[in-house]
C-alpha positions in Angstrom: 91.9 -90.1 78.1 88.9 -92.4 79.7 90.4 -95.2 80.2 89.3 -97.8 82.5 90.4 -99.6 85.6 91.0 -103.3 85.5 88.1 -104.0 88.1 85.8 -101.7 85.6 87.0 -103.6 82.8 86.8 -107.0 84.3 83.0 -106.3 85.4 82.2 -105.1 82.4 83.8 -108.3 80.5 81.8 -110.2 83.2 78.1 -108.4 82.1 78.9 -109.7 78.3 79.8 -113.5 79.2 76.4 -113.4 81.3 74.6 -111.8 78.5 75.7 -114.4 76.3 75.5 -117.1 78.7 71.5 -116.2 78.8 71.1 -115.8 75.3 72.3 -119.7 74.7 70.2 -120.4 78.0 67.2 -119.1 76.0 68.0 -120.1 72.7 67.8 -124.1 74.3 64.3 -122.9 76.2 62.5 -122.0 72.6 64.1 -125.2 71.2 63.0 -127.2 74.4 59.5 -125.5 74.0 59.2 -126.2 70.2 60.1 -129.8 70.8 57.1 -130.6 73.0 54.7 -128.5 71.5 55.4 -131.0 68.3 55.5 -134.1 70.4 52.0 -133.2 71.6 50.6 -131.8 68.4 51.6 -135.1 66.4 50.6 -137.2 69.2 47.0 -135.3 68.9 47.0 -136.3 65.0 48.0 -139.4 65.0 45.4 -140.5 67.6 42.9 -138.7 65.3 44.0 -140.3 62.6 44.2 -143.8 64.1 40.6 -142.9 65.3 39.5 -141.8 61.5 41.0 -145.1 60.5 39.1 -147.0 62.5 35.8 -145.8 61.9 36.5 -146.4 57.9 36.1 -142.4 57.7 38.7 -141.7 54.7 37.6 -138.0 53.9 39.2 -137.4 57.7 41.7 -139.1 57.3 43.5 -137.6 54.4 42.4 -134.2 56.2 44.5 -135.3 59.0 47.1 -137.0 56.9 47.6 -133.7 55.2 47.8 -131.6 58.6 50.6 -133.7 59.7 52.1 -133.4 56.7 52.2 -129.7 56.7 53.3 -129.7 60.5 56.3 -132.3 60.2 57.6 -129.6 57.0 57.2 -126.5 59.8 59.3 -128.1 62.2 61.4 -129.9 59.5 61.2 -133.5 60.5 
């Protein structure tokens, strides 16, 4: 029989909680990451767009309307 002592067994349970604890710990740096890289994207857009409004230039404008269109559906706001 291999069967294990209770300090083997309790390291080894100890290796999985960390594994899991750093997979969560990722998981909220991706979702961190994607957050701002959204922020400053749509800030970016809407400044060009305010900008394209400004100058009267409607053929930018829907251009830009459209791209933060398609990048509010890819991060699902």
């Amino acid at each position: 029989m291999n069967e294990k002592s209770y300090t083997e067994l309790m390291k080894i349970g100890a290796m999985q909680r960390q594994k899991k604890e750093n997979f969560v710990q990722d998981l909220y740096i991706d979702m961190l990451l994607s957050e701002i890289q959204l922020t400053v994207q749509k800030e970016k857009l809407l400044n060009r767009i305010d900008a394209a409004i400004d100058q009267q230039d409607q053929k930018t404008f829907f251009h830009l309307s459209k791209q933060l269109t398609d990048l509010n559906k890819r991060f699902g706001t």
